[in-house]
C-alpha positions as CSV (number, residue, x, y, z in Angstrom):
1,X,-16.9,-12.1,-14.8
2,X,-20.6,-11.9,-16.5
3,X,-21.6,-10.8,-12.2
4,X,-19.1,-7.8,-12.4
5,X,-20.3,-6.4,-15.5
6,X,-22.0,-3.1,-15.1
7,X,-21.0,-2.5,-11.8
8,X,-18.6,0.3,-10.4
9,X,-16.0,-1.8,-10.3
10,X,-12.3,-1.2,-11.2
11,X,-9.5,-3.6,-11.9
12,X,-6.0,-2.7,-10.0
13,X,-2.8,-4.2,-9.4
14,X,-1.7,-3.8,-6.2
15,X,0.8,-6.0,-3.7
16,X,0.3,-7.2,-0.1
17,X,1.8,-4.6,2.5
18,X,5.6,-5.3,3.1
19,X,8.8,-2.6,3.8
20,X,10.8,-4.9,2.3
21,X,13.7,-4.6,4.9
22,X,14.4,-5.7,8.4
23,X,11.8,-3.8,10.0
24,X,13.1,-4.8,13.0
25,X,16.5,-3.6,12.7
26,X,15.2,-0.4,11.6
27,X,13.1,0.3,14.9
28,X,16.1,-1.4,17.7
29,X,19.4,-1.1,15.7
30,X,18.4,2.2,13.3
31,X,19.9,0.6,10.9
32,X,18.5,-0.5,7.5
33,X,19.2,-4.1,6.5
34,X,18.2,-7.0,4.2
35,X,16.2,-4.6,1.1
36,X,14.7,-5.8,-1.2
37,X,16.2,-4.3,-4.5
38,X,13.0,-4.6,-6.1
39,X,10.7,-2.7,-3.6
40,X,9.5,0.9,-3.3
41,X,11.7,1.6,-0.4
42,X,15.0,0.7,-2.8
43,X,13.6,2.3,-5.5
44,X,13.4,5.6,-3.8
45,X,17.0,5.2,-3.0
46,X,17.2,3.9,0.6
47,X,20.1,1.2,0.8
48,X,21.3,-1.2,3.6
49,X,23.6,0.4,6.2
50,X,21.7,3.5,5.8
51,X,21.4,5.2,9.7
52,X,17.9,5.7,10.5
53,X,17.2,9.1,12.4
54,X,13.1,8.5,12.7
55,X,11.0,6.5,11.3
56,X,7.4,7.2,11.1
57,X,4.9,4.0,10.0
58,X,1.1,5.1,10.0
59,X,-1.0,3.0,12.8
60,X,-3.2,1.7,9.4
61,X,-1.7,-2.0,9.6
62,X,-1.2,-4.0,6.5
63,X,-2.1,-1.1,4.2
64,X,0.2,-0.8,1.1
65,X,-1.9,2.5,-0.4
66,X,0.2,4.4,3.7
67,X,2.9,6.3,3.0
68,X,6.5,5.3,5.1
69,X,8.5,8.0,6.0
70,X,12.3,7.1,6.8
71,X,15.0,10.1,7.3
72,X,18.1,8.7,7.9
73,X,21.3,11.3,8.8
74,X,21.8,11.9,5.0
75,X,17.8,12.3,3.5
76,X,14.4,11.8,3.5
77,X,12.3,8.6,1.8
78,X,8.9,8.5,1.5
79,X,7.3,5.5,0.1
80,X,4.3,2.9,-0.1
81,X,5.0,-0.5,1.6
82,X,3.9,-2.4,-1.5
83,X,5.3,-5.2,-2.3
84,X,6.7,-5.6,-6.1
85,X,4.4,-9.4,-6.5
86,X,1.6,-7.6,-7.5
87,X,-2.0,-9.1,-7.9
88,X,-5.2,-8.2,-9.7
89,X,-7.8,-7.2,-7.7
90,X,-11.2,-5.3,-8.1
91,X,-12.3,-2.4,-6.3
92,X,-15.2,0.2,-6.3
93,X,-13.9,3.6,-7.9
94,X,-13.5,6.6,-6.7
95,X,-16.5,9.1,-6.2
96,X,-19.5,7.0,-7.1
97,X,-22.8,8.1,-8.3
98,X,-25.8,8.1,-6.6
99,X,-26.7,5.3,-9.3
100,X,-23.4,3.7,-8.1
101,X,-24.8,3.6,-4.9
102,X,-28.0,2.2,-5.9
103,X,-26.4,-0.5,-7.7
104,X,-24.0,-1.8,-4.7
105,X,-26.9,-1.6,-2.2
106,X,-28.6,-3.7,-4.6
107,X,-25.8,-6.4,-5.7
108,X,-24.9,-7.0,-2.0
109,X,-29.1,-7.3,-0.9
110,X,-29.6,-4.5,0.7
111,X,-32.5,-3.3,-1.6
112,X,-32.8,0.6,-2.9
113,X,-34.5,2.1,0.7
């Protein structure tokens, strides 16, 4: 961990992309089926059987941070396709400093030009 230190680095959890239902039956049947009880999309209240009206799924594939819209003919769910096995992982935070900058171009070779 000693090659992260000082760097603009955060620590997240965050779990792979998944609706966690049968997307498939969703899109062909409009019907919602096989949720997970422990995923966003259950946790925002969306149960099997529910009748889906539209679905809208951003074109970013495999991307748990995109929102899923679902409005079925009773309501609205919006939710992250995040799966509830979450893991650690490190990314660079948000709005980095010109010495930020510096210190990336630097740690991946590419100098200070």
């Amino acid at each position: 961990m000693a090659l992260l230190k000082n760097k603009p680095l955060e620590k997240t959890m965050m779990g792979a992309c998944s609706s966690s239902f049968d997307g498939e039956a969703a899109m062909k049947e409009k019907v919602i089926k096989k949720i997970d009880k422990k995923s966003n999309a259950y946790k925002v209240g969306l149960r099997d059987g529910d009748k889906v009206v539209a679905l809208n799924v951003p074109k970013k594939e495999y991307d748990p941070a995109q929102i899923i819209t679902i409005k079925t003919t009773n309501k609205t769910f919006e939710f992250r396709p995040e799966s509830p096995d979450k893991k650690k992982l490190y990314q660079f935070k948000p709005n980095l400093s010109a010495e930020d900058k510096i210190k990336i171009k630097k740690f991946f070779g590419a100098g200070s030009e």
